[in-house]
N, C-alpha and C positions, 0 to 999 in steps of 0.2 A: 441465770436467773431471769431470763428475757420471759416468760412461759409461766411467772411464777407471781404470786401476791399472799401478801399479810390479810390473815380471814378475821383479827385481831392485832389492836392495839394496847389492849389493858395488858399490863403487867402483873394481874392476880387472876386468880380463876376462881375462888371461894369467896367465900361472907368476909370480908373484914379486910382483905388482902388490896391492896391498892389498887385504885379507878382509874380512871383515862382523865378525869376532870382534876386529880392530884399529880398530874404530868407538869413537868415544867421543860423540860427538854426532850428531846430524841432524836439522834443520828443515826444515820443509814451508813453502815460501810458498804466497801465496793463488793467483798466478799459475800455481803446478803445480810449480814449480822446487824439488828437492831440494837441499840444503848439508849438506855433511859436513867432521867434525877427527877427525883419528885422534889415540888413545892416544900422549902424550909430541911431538906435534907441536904446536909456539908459532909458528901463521902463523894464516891468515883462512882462513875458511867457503872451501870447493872444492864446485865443483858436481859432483853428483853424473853421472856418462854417464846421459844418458837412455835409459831403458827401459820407455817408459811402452806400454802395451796397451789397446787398446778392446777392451770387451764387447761380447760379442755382443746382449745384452739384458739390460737392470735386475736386479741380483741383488734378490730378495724375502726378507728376513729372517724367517724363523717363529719364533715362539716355541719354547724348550724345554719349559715348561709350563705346565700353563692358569692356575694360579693362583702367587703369590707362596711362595719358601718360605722356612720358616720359617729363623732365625739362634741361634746359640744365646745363650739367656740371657746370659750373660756376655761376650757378643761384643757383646751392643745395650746394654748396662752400660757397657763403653769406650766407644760409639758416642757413649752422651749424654754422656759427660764429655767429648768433645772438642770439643761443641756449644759452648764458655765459650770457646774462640778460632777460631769462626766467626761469621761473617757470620749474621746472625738470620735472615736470608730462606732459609737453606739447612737451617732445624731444622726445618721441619714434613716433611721428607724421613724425617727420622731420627728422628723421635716415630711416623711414619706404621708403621716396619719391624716386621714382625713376628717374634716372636720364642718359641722353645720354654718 
């Protein structure tokens, strides 16, 4: 499914059949298959209609800029206080940020 994207998230395709904005949940499995609950509905995961689309060719991600930018001061301030209920292998991310 590397090749491949959702051309649609609504779960209806007619007048009256439920909206994207009546969504409350959606998982993605590894098989491709979408699962949806709507807002105030107590039943099980509904699969999504497929709509899935092949690309024509690999999207290539660019970067927006060449270098890192900065955060400000007081933003990379919360950042390390919340390092104390993470997981240790994920602070040299957050020591690493640079910051104004």
């Amino acid at each position: 499914m590397s090749n491949t994207y959702f051309s649609s998230i609504r779960p209806g395709k007619k007048v009256g059949d439920p909206t994207v904005s009546m969504l409350s949940n959606i998982m993605y499995k590894p098989d491709g298959q979408l699962l949806y609950k709507l807002f105030g509905a107590d039943k099980d995961w509904d699969v999504l209609p497929t709509r899935v689309r092949n690309l024509e060719e690999p999207i290539e991600w660019l970067p927006m800029f060449r270098n890192k930018r900065p955060i400000p001061k007081r933003k990379y301030e919360d950042l390390q206080m919340i390092k104390k209920v993470m997981p240790s292998q994920f602070h040299s991310f957050y020591d690493g940020l640079l910051f104004e």
